[in-house]
C-alpha angles and dihedrals in degrees: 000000000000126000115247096227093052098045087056089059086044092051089050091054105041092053083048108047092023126029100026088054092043092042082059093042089055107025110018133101108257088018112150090218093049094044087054088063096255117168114213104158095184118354118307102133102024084039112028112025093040095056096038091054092047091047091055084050091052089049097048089045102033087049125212141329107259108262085016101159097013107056115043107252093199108177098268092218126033107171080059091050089042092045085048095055091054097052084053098047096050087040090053086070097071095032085058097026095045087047082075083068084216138062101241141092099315092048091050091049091053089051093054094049104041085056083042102055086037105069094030092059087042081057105045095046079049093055093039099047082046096053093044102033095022096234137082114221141192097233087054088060097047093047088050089046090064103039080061089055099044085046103053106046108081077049097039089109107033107044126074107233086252080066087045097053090060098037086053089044095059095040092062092052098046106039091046086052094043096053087054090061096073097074090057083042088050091219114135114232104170091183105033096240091143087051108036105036101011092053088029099050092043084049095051085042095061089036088065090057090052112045094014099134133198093219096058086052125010086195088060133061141243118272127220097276083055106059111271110103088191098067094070090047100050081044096052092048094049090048092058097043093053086053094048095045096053114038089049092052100035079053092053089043098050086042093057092040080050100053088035108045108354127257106219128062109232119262100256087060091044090053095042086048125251090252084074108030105042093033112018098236147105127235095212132022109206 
């Protein structure tokens, strides 16, 4: 649906006018989020939220797919999708352990944890698209996969793998509940980003607040379950800052790249397929 030279621009100014402001909010020294006590280990609030809320912005703004609702848009290759989520899901290891910035014991609980919530929330997506569609599928567990992985890094270093297990569990759920919503809310997310990492990463947000624990990281704080009332507020607030924040300025900056360049390849390009109309190329040759 969006034209490649546009979207280039879009990816210049987002990083600029949102992630750059919201990584100094969270990380940066003299950032109001930081100074509040907020605990973001690698990236839930400044990485997922932020780019699930802008994507529910793109959807609402880009429009639809053409024949969304009314033709089926399966994933056309699934040992592609599967092979991706495993990528992810090795190179997640480094993106939540390096965020340790050192190879001891922070960086090897982040890496626990990080397995741990994995293949719980792959599990529990399985079980919940089973129960409401009656049949487990291999794109459910990679998607699952992947909202574990969004939800446990901003805890990946505060929280014990007993703490990971719950946090992957309801992940899954959520996030494979969430994803089904957009058919009732009539927005069209081709690759899931509002429900998986928006929902995951809010959800991961909030766990932090929950099950974060002093004696996983002395740096951190102690999280509701264990006995500081504060955290899930502070983490409540900056969550709905982040969303706020992003969805208002992603929305300004698609209106004006609207009104400048066009957001939206023509019809003819959408039916004929952007592989061939935006790169001249196409994806198979047979």
């Amino acid at each position: 649906r969006f034209k490649f030279k546009t979207y280039l621009v879009f990816l210049i100014l987002w990083a600029t006018f949102v992630y750059d402001p919201l990584a100094h909010w969270v990380w940066g020294v003299g950032g109001w989020i930081r100074n509040l006590g907020a605990l973001d280990f690698a990236g839930g609030l400044v990485v997922h939220i932020s780019s699930g809320i802008a994507a529910l912005a793109a959807t609402l703004v880009v429009g639809k797919r053409k024949g969304y609702g009314d033709e089926p848009m399966p994933p056309h290759n699934l040992t592609m999708t599967l092979l991706g989520a495993a990528l992810l899901w090795f190179g997640w290891f480094g993106f939540n352990g390096g965020s340790a910035v050192a190879s001891g014991s922070l960086a090897t609980n982040a890496f626990v944890v990080t397995h741990i919530s994995t293949a719980a929330a792959a599990l529990s997506w399985m079980i919940a698209e089973w129960a409401y569609r009656g049949n487990p599928t291999v794109l459910g567990v990679a998607s699952g996969a992947v909202a574990g992985l969004v939800a446990i890094t901003p805890a990946s270093g505060f929280v014990g793998p007993v703490s990971a297990i719950i946090i992957g569990l309801v992940a899954g759920v959520a996030c494979y509940y969430a994803i089904n919503l957009k058919t009732k809310l009539g927005y069209d997310d081709s690759l899931d980003v509002v429900g998986v990492h928006g929902v995951g990463g809010t959800w991961g947000a909030l766990a932090t607040g929950l099950f974060a624990c002093k004696a996983i990281n002395s740096a951190g704080n102690d999280g509701l379950f264990f006995g500081n009332f504060s955290l899930i507020g502070i983490q409540a607030l900056s969550v709905v800052s982040v969303w706020i924040y992003s969805f208002v300025v992603t929305l300004i900056i698609l209106k004006i790249l609207d009104w400048t360049m066009g957001l939206r390849v023509s019809e003819e390009h959408e039916i004929n397929g952007l592989d061939l109309s935006q790169h001249g190329e196409a994806g198979y040759s047979f």
